[in-house]
Every structure is written in C-alpha cells, then in structure tokens.
C-alpha positions, 0 to 999 in steps of 0.5 A: 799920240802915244802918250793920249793912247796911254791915258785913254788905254789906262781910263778904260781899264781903269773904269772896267775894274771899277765895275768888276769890283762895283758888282763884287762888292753890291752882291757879295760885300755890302750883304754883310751890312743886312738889307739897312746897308743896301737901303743906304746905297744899292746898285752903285755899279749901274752908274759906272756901264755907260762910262765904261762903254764910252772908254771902251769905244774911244779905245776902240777907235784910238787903238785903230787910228794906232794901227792904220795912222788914219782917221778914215773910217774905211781904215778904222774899219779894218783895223776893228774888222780884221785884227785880233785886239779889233774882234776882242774889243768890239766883242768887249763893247757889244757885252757892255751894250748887252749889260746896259741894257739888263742891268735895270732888270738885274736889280730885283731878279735873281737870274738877271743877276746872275746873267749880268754878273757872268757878263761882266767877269768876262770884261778881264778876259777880254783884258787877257786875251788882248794883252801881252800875255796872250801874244807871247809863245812860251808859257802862255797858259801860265801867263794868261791864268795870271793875268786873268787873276791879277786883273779880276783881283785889281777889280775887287780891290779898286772897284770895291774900293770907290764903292765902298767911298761912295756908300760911305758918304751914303752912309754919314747920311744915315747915322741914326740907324745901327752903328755897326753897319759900317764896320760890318761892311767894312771889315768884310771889304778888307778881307776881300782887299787883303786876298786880293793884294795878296793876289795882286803882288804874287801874280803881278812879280811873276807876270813881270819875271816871265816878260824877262824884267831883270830884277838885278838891273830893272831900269834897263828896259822902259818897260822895266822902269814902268813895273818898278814904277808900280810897285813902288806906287803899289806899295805905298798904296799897301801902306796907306790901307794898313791904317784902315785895317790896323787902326781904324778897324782895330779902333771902331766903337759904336759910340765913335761911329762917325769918327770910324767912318771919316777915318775910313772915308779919308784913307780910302780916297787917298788909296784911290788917288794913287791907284789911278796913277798906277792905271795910267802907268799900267795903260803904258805898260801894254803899249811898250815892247816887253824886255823878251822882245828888246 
C-alpha cells in the first residue's frame, strides 16, 4: 500500500503545481507574446482543475485508508472528520470545487481572476501546513516560509513548463503570424524558470539540512537517499534547460522560427519527463520518517 500511496501522494502534487504554474504562466507569461499569443492558446489552466480535484479526492481517501486500514466509509470518515491532514485536504478539495466552478467567469473578468488566482496560490499552503515542515517543533517558521517558497517556485517552473509545450505545439500552428512571439514568450518563461531554480535549490538544500540529512554520509537514512535522488534528477534537469536558455535562445533568428520552436518543444518535453519522476520520488519523500526522528 505504500508504494501506491506514494505514486497517488506524488500525481496530486504533481497536478497541483502544474495548475499553480498553469495560471502563472496565462496571466503573467504568455502577456509577454500580445494578445496574438493568447489567441493561439489561452486559458490552458482550466483544463488541468478537474484532474487536479480528482487526485486530491483519491489522496484524500488513500491517506485515510493509511491511517485507519479500513475501506468502511464510517473509518474514512473519521480519518477526514477528525485529523489535521483530513481538515487540511477536505479544505483543499472544497477550494478546487470552488475554482472549478469560477474559473469559466475568470476568463473575461478581471475580479474573478483575481478571486481565482488567490484560490489557487493557497493550494501550496494547504501543501505546507500538511507537510513535515509543519509537524516539526523546532524552526517551524523557518521551515514553513521554505517550504511555501519551494512549492510555489516548483509550481511556476513545472506548471509553466507543460504550458509552455502545449502552447508551443499551439503555436507550430500558427506560423504565418509574427515570428517573434515565441521568443518573446519564451524568454520571458526563462526568467521565470531561472528565478524559480534558483528558488528551488536554495530552499530545497536548507529544507533538507533542517530535516537533519547528513551531508557527509546522506544515504544512512531512506529519507536521505531520497533527497540525494532528487538532486541528482534535479540537476540533470538544470542541464537539459541550459540548452534551452544558452542555445536556443542565444540562437533565435526570426527567418529560423520553426527550428526555435522544435528545439524548444524537444527540450522542454525532456525536462518534463524527468520532473515527473523527481514528483514521484517527492510523494515518497512525505511519507518517510525524517532523520531527526530515526
């Protein structure tokens, strides 16, 4: 049972972050292209809310089957009536329903927007609160601003990331409009992706130095070859975006449009591929005891 807990623990933040970053990048990134990219693939995001309500309901009754070994509803019921992580996720689910149901109006209305972007940044709270962080005496403040930094950091750079595929396969599409649209759009991406690892790897090492991961012998603990695990698939990850951003980029001539946008496409798909093992890897990482605890 653990190892399907992990695999559902890590689609649900898998699919949580992609729609933090979704958003992000509908409202703060693709802007960058003028309304001729918005045309081409606008409001992406809607299409992951469902998904990520789903995921969050089966984690909901996983985690409770976890806690009570029992599949009788009166057992899930007080797992999701009486425990922390029960509150925290059925207050997680009824925000995705509520998102849901605004999210057609968001569209073309500035305050519903606003009112959808606001529910969705509290997803990665919800994360935090149920999170190691949060269980933990000693520097939980600390622990918990970085942890809410890691998660909203992963979300811009991975949900960002599958949207900026999608509009890109949009956008082969479209080749006969402005030849500069996709770099625009893409180096504004960048910047947020070079922010946001930077992000990621700051809070992501002192996360892991608070848990009381040894740096000098890491894989004495499970939890500790986990973390070793994702910095390894991370940093390879960093590699493969430093073609994007060294030479594509560096590259782009508006006479070579769709060779830039087939470079970019190919990379990006290959970061995504791996950024889905490092989410499995992260949906075991909350399930195993810290070091601290050992």
């Amino acid at each position: 049972m653990t190892g399907i807990l992990g695999v559902v623990h890590g689609l649900d933040y898998l699919f949580g972050y992609l729609l933090v970053g979704s958003i992000v990048f509908n409202f703060l990134i693709l802007p960058a292209g003028g309304s001729v990219a918005a045309s081409i693939d606008n409001n992406r995001y809607r299409k992951l809310l469902l998904p990520t309500l789903i995921s969050s309901i089966l984690w909901m009754f996983a985690s409770a089957y976890n806690m009570t070994e029992s599949w009788a509803l009166a057992e899930i019921w007080t797992a999701m009536s009486t425990t922390t992580l029960g509150h925290l996720w059925c207050a997680r689910i009824a925000l995705l329903f509520l998102a849901l149901l605004i999210s057609r109006k968001a569209k073309n209305n500035k305050i519903s927007a606003c009112i959808f972007i606001f529910l969705a940044l509290i997803l990665p709270v919800i994360s935090v609160l149920a999170s190691h962080a949060a269980s933990q005496p000693n520097y939980k403040e600390i622990r918990m601003i970085m942890g809410l930094l890691h998660s909203l950091a992963v979300g811009v750079w991975t949900g960002g990331l599958w949207t900026l595929i999608n509009w890109l396969r949009r956008r082969n599409m479209f080749l006969e409009i402005d030849n500069s649209i996709s770099y625009r759009v893409v180096k504004r991406f960048s910047i947020f992706a070079i922010f946001s690892t930077t992000i990621i790897a700051i809070t992501g090492i002192g996360m892991s130095v608070l848990s009381g991961v040894s740096w000098l012998s890491p894989f004495a603990t499970t939890y500790g070859k986990i973390v070793v695990g994702k910095i390894l698939l991370f940093t390879i990850t960093l590699s493969v975006a430093s073609i994007n951003q060294f030479i594509h980029l560096a590259r782009w001539k508006p006479s070579e449009e769709k060779k830039f946008i087939s470079g970019i496409y190919q990379e990006s798909w290959i970061e995504l591929i791996i950024i889905m093992v490092i989410f499995c890897l992260a949906g075991f990482l909350t399930l195993t005891p810290l070091p601290l605890e050992l």
